[in-house]
OpenMM code with the backbone's topology and positions (N, CA, C; nanometers):
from openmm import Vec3, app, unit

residues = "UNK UNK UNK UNK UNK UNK UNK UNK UNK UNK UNK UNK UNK UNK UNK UNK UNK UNK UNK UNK UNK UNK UNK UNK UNK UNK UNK UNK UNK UNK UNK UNK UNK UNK UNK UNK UNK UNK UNK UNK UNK UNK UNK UNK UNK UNK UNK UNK UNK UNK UNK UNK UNK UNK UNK UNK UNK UNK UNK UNK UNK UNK UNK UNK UNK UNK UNK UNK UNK UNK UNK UNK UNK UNK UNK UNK UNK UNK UNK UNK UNK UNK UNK UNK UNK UNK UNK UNK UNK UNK UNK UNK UNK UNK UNK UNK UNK UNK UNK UNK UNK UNK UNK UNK UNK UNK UNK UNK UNK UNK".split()
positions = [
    Vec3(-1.8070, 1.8213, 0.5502),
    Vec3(-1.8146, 1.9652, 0.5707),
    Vec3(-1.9491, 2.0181, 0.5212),
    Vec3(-2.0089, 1.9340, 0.4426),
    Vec3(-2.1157, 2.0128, 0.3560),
    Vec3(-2.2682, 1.9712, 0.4289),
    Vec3(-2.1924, 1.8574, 0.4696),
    Vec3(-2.2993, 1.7793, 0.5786),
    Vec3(-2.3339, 1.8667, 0.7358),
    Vec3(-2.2129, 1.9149, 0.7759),
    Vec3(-2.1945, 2.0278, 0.8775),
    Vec3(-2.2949, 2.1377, 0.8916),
    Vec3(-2.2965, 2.1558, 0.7438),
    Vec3(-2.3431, 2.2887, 0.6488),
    Vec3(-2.2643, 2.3697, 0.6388),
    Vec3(-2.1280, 2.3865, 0.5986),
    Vec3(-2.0443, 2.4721, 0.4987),
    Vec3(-2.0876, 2.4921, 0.3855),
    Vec3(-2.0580, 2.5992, 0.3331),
    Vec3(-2.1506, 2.6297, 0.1863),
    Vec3(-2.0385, 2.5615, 0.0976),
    Vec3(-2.0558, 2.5430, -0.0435),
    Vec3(-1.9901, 2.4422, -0.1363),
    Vec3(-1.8411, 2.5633, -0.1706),
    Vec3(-1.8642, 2.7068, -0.1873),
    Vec3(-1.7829, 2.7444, -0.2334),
    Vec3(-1.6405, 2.7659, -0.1014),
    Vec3(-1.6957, 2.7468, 0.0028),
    Vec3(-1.5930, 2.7750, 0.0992),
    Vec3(-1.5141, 2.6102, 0.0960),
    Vec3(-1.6411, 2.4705, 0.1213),
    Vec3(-1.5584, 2.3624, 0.0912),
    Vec3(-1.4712, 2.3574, -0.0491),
    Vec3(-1.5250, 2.4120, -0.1545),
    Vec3(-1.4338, 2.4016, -0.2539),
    Vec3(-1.2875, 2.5032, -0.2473),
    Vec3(-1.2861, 2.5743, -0.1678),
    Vec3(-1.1566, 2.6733, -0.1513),
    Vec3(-1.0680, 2.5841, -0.0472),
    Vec3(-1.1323, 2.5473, 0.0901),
    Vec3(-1.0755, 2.4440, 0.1181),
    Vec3(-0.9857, 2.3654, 0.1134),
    Vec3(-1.0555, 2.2673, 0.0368),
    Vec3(-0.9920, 2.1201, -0.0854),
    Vec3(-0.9146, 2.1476, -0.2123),
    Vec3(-0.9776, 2.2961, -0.2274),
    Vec3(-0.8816, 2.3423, -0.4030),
    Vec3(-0.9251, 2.2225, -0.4789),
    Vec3(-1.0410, 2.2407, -0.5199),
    Vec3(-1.1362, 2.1847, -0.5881),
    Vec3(-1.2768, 2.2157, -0.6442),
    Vec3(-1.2523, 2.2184, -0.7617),
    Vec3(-1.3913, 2.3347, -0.8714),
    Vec3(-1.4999, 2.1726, -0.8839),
    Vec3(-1.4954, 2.1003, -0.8089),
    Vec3(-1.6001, 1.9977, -0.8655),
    Vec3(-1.6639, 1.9160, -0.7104),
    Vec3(-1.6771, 2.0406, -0.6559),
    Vec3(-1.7571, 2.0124, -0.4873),
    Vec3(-1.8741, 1.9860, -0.6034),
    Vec3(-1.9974, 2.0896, -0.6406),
    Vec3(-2.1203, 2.0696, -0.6591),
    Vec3(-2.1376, 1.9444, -0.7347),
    Vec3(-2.0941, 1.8940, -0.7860),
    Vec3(-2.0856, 1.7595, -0.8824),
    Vec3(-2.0665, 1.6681, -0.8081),
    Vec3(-1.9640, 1.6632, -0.7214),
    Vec3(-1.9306, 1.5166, -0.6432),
    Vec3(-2.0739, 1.5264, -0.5397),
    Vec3(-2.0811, 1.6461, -0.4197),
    Vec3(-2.2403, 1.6338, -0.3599),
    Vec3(-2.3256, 1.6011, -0.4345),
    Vec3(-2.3937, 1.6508, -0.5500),
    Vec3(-2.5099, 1.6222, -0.6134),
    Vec3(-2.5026, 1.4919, -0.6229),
    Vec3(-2.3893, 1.4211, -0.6780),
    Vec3(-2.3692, 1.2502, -0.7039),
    Vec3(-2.3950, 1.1906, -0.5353),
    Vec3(-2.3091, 1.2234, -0.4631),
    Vec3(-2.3437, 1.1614, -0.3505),
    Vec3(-2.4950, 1.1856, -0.2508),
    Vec3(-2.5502, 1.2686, -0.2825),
    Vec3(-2.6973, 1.2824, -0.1973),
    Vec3(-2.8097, 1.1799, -0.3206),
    Vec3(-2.7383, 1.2076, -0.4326),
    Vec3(-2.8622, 1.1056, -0.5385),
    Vec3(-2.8283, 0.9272, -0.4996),
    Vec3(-2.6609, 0.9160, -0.4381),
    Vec3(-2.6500, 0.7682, -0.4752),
    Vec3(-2.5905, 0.7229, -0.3459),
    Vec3(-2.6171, 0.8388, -0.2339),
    Vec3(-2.5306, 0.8020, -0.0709),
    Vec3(-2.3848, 0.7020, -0.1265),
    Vec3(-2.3177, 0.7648, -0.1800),
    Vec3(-2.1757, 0.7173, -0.2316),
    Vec3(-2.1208, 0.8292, -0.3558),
    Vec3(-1.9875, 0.8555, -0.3070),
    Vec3(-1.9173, 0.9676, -0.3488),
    Vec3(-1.8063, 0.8582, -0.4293),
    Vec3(-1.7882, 0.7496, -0.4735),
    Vec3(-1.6709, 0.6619, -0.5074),
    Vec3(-1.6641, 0.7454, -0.6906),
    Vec3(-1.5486, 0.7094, -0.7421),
    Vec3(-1.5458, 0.7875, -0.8799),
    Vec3(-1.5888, 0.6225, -0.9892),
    Vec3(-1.6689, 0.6409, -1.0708),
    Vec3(-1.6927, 0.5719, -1.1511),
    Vec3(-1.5922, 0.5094, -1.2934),
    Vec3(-1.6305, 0.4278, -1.2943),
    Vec3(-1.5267, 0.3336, -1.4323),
    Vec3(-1.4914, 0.4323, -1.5331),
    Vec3(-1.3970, 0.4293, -1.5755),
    Vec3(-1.3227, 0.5291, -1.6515),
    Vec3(-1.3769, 0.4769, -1.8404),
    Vec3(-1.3553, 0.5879, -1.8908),
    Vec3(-1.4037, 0.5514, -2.0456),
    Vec3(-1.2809, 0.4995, -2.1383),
    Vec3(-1.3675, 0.4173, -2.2259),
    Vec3(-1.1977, 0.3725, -2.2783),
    Vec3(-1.1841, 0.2053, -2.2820),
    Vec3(-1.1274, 0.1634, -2.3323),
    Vec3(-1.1786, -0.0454, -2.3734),
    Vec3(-1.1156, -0.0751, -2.2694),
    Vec3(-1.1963, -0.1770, -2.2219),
    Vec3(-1.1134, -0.2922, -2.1121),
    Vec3(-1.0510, -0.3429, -2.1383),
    Vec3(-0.9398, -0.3903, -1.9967),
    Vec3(-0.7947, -0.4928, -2.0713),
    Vec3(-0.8561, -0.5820, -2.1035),
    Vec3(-0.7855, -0.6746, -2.1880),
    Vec3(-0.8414, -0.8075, -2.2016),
    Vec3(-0.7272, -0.9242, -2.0853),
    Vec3(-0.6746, -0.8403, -2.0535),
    Vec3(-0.5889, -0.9505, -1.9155),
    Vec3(-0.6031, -0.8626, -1.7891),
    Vec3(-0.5992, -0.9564, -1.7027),
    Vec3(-0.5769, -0.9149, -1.5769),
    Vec3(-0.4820, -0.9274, -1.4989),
    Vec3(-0.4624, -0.8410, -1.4084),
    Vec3(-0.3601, -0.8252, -1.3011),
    Vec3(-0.2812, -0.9485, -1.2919),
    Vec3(-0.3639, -1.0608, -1.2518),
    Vec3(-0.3060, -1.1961, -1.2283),
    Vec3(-0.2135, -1.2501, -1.3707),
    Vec3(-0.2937, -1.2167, -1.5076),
    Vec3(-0.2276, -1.2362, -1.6232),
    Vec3(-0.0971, -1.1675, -1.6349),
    Vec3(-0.1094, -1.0287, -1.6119),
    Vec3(0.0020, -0.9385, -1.6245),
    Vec3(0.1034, -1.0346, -1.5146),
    Vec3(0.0828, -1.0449, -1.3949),
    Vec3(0.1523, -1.1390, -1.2950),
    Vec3(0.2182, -1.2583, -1.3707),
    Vec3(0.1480, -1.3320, -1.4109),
    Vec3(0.1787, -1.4584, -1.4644),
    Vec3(0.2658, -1.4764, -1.6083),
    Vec3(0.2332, -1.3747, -1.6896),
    Vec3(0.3692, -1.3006, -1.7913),
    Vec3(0.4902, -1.2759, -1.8004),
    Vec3(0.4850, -1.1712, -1.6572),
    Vec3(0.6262, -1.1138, -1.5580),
    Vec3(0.7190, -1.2503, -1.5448),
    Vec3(0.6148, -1.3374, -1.4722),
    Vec3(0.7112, -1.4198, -1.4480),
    Vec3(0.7556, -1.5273, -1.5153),
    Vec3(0.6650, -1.6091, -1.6323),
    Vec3(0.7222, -1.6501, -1.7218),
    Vec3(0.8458, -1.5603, -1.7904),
    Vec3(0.8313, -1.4375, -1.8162),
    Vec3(0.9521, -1.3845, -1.8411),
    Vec3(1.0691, -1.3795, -1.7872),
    Vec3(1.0807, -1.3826, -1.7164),
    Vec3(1.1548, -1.3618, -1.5910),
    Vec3(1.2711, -1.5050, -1.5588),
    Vec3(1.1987, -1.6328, -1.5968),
    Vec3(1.2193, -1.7458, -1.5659),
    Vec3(1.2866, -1.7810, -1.6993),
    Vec3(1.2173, -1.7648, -1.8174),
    Vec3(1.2758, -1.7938, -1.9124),
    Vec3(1.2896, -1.7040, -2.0218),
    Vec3(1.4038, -1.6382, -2.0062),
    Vec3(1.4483, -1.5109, -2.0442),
    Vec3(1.4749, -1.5239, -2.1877),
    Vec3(1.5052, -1.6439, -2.2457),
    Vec3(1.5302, -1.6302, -2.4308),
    Vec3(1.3934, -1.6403, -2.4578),
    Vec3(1.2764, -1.6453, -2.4596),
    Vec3(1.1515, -1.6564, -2.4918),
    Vec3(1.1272, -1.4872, -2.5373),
    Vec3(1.0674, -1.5083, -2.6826),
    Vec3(0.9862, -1.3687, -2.7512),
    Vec3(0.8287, -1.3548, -2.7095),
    Vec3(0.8258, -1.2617, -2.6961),
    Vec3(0.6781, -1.1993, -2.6962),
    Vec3(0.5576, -1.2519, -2.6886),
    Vec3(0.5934, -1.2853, -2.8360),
    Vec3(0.5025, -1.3728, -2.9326),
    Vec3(0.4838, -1.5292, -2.8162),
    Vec3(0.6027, -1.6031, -2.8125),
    Vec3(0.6013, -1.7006, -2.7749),
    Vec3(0.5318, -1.7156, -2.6142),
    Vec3(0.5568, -1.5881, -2.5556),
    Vec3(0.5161, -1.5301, -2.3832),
    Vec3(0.3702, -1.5450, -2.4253),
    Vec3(0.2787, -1.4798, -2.5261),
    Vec3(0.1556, -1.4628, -2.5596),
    Vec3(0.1293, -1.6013, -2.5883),
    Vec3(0.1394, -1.7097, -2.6595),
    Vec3(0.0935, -1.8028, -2.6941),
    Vec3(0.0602, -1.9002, -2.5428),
    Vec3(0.2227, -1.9072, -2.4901),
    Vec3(0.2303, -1.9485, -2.3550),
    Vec3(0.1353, -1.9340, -2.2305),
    Vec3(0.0635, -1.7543, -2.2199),
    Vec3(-0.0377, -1.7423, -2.1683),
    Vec3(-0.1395, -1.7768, -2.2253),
    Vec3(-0.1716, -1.7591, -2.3378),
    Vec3(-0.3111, -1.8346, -2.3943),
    Vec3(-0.3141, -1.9615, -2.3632),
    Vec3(-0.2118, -2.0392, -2.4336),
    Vec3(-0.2334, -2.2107, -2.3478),
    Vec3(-0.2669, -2.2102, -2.1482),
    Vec3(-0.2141, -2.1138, -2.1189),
    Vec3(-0.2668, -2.1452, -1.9800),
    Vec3(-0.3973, -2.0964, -1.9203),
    Vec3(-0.4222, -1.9539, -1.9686),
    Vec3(-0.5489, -1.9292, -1.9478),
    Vec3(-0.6717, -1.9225, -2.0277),
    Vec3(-0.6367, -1.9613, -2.1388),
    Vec3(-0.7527, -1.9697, -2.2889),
    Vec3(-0.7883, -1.8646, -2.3660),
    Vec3(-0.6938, -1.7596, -2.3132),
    Vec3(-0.7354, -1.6263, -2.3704),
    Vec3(-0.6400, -1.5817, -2.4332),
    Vec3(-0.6355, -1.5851, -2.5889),
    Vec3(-0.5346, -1.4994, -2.6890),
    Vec3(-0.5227, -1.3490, -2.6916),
    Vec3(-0.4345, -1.3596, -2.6454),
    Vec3(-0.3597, -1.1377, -2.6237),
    Vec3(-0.2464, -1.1782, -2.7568),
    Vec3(-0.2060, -1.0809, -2.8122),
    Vec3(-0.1717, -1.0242, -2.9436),
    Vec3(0.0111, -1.0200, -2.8825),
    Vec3(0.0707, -1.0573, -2.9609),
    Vec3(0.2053, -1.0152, -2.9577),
    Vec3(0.2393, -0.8739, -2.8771),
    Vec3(0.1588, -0.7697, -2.9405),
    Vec3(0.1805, -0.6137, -2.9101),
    Vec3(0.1406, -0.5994, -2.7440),
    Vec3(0.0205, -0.6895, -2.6940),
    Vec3(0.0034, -0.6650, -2.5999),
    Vec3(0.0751, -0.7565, -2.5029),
    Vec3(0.1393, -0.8208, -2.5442),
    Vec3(0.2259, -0.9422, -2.4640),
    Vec3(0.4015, -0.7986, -2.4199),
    Vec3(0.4196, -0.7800, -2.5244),
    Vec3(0.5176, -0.7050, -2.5186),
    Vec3(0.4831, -0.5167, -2.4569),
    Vec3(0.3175, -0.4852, -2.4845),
    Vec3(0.2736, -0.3987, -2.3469),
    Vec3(0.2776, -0.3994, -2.2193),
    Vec3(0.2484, -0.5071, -2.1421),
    Vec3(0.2372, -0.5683, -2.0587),
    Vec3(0.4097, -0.5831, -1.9904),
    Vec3(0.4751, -0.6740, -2.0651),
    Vec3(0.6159, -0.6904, -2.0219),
    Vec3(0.6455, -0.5561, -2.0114),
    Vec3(0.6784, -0.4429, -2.0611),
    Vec3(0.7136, -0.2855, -2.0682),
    Vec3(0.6587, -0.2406, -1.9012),
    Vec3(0.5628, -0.2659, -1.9097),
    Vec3(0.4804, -0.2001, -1.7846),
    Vec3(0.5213, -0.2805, -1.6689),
    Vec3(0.5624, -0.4107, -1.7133),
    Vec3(0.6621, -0.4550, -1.5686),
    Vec3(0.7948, -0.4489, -1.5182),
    Vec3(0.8550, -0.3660, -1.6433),
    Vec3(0.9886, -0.3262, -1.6102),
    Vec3(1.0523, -0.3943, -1.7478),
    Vec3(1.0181, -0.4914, -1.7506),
    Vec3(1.0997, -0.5785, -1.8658),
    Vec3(1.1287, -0.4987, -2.0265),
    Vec3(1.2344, -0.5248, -2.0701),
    Vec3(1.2194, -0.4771, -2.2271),
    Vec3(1.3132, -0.5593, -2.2832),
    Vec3(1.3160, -0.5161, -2.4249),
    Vec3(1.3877, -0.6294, -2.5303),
    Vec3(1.5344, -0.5724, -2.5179),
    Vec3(1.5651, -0.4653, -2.5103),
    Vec3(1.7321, -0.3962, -2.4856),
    Vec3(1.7500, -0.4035, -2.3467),
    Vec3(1.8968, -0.4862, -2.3590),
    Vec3(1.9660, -0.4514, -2.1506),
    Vec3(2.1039, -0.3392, -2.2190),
    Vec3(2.1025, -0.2590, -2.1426),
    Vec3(2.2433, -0.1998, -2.1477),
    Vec3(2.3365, -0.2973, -2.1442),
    Vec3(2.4442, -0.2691, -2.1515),
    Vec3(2.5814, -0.3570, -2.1469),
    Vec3(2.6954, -0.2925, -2.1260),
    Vec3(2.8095, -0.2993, -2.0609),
    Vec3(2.9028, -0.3007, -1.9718),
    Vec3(2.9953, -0.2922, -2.1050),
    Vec3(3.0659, -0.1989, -2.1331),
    Vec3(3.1654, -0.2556, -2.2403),
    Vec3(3.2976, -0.2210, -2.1979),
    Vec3(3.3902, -0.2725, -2.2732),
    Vec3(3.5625, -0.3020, -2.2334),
    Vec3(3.5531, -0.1349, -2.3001),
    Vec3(3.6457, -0.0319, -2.1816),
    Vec3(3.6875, 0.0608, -2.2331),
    Vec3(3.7890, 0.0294, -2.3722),
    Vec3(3.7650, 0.1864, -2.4538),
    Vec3(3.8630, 0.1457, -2.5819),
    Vec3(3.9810, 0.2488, -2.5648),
    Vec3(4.0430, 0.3487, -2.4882),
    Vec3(4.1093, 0.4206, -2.4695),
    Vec3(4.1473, 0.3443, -2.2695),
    Vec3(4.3131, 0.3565, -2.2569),
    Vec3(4.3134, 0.3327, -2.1253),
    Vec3(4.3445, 0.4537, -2.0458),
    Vec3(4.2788, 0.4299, -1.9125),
    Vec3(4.2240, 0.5734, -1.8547),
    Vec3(4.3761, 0.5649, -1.7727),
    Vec3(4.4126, 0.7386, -1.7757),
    Vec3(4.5558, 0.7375, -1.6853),
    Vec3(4.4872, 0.8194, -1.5073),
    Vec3(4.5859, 0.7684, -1.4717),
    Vec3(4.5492, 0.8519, -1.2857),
    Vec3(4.6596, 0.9584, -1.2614),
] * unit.nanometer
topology = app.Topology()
chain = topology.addChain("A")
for resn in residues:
    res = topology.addResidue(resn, chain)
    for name in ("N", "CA", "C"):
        topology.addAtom(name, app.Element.getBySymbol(name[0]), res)
């Protein structure tokens, strides 16, 4: 639109967006509008790790954390921390509590 020549404040009413002049200025300096790496520490595992966790978990379900973390380090050479072994599992659904099904204690009448 801006390329068209729409002025920035009509594209920004538009889009409903206060950060037209910022994203153009970035894109005429670098012919690419993509959003840059976010601030903040890198994982120390990757996607494929997180992958490969899941499913050791998954497979062998009495295994702790701890033991999931060691397990990936022997396979990929890279030591992640208990905390982040058990981050990781969280973020794939997995956790240390399952609900459970219990025997009513009162019997229900119809």
């Amino acid at each position: 639109m801006l390329q068209a020549g729409a002025r920035q404040t009509a594209v920004a009413r538009e889009l409903h967006r206060n950060v037209i002049h910022r994203l153009w200025n970035h894109y005429q300096r670098d012919q690419n509008a993509s959003r840059r790496r976010g601030s903040g520490r890198r994982r120390i595992t990757t996607t494929a790790d997180d992958l490969y966790l899941l499913q050791c978990a998954r497979r062998q379900r009495t295994l702790s954390a701890r033991q999931l973390a060691s397990q990936l380090s022997a396979a990929v050479g890279r030591t992640i921390s208990r905390q982040t072994a058990s981050r990781r599992l969280h973020e794939g659904g997995l956790f240390a509590r399952r609900p459970v099904v219990s025997v009513p204690l009162s019997q229900r009448t119809s």
